[in-house]
N, C-alpha and C positions, 0 to 999 in steps of 0.2 A: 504494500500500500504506500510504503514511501518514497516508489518510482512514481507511482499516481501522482500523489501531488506534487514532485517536485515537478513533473512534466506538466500538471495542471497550474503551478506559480508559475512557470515559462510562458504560459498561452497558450496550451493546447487540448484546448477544448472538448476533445475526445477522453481524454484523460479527465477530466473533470468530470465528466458524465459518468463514467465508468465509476469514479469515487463517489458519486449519489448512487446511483446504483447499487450498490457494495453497503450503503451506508440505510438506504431508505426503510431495511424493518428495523434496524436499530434506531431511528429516527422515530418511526411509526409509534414502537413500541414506549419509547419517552414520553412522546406527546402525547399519549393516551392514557400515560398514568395521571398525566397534569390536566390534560381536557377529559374533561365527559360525552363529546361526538366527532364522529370522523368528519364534519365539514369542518369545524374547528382545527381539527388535529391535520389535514389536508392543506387549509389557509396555513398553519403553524409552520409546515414541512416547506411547503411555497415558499413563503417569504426567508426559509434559513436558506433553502438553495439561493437564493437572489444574492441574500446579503453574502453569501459564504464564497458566491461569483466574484460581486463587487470587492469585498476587502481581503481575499485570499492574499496579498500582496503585502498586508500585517501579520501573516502569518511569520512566526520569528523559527521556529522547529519543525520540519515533515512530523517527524514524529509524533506530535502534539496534536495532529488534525482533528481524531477522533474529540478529543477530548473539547478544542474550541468549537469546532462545530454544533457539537452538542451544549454548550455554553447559550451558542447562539440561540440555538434550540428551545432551550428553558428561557432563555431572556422574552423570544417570540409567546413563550407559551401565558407566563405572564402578562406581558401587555394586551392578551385577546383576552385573558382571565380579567382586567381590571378596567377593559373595555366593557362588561358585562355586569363589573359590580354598577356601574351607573345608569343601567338598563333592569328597568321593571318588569316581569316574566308575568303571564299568567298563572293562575293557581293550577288549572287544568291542562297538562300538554298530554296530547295523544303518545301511547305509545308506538316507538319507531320499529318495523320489525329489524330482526337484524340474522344473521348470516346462520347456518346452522355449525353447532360446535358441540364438539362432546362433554357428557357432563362436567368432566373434571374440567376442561377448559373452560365452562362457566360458569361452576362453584368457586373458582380459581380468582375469575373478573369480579365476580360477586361481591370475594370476601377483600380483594385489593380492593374497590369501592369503601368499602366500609370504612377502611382505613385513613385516618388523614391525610392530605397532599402531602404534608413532609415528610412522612414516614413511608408510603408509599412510592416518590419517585426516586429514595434511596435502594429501595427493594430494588425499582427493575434495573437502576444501575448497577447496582452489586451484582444479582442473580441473573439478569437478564442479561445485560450489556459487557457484563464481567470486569466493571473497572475495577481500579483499587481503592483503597478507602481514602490515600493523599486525593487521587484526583477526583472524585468524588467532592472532598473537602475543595479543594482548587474551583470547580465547576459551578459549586452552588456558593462560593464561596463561606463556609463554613469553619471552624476549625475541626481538627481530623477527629477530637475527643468527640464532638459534639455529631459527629457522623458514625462513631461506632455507637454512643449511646441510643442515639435514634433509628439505629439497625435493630438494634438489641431487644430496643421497645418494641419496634415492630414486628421481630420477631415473636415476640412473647406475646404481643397483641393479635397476631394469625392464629399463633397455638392454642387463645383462649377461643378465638371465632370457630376455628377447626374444632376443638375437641371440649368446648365447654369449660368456664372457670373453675367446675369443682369434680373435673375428672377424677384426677392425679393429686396427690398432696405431696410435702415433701420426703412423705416416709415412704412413697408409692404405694399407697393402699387406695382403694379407689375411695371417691365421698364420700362412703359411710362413716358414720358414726358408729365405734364399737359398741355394741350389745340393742343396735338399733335392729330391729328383725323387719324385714319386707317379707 
């Protein structure tokens, strides 16, 4: 990927295509933890190709592409998110159908839903996208502590969604109560 863009810093076009390409579900998958519809998430993706055309020339490392791009990414995704806090919704919005997927893949979207934006788009960058936690920290601008903490949470916040807050205790016996009889 870092013949890509260095041939796409040069101007050559083909190469740059190739790196959206290469780059569009991991783009997909970002802006979907942050929006809630694919027109959003499509306008989000648009506009990071544009900007990612225009200033690739501030790019200072090939190396780093993945990571600015996806900067860009989040920045986009915000400002449609903050285009909409000063937009009034109806109470009633139809529902949209949407694509067929197996159950695990939409108990999976379900239970990321539930989770707050901030804890959620460190999920799919971790698990999904596979950064590291510096860049991660780097990207949303964070410090690195405060991105393992909020993995952590997150984690422990799926596991309650998943499996119930009073599965497990910490001695591993399930919720019951000793000399409780069901």
């Amino acid at each position: 990927m870092k013949y890509l863009v260095n041939q796409a810093m040069k101007g050559d076009a083909d190469a740059f295509l190739e790196l959206m390409e290469k780059n569009s579900l991991s783009m997909y998958k970002v802006a979907r933890a942050i929006l809630n519809n694919d027109e959003d998430v499509a306008d989000a993706i648009q506009d990071t190709i544009l900007t990612c055309f225009e200033k690739l020339h501030t790019l200072k490392k090939a190396e780093y592409f993945k990571t600015w791009m996806t900067r860009i990414l989040i920045n986009e995704c915000n400002k449609i998110l903050r285009h909409y806090k000063n937009i009034q919704l109806p109470e009633f919005m139809p529902e949209i159908p949407r694509q067929d997927m197996s159950i695990a893949e939409v108990e999976f979207k379900e239970m990321l839903e539930l989770i707050d934006e901030k804890y959620r788009v460190i999920l799919i960058l971790y698990y999904v996208d596979g950064f590291k936690l510096q860049d991660i920290a780097e990207m949303l601008e964070l410090n690195e502590n405060t991105v393992k903490t909020r993995l952590s949470r997150a984690r422990a916040h799926l596991g309650e969604l998943y499996f119930g807050n009073h599965c497990i205790n910490h001695t591993g016996m399930s919720g019951k109560k000793e000399g409780m009889i069901l």
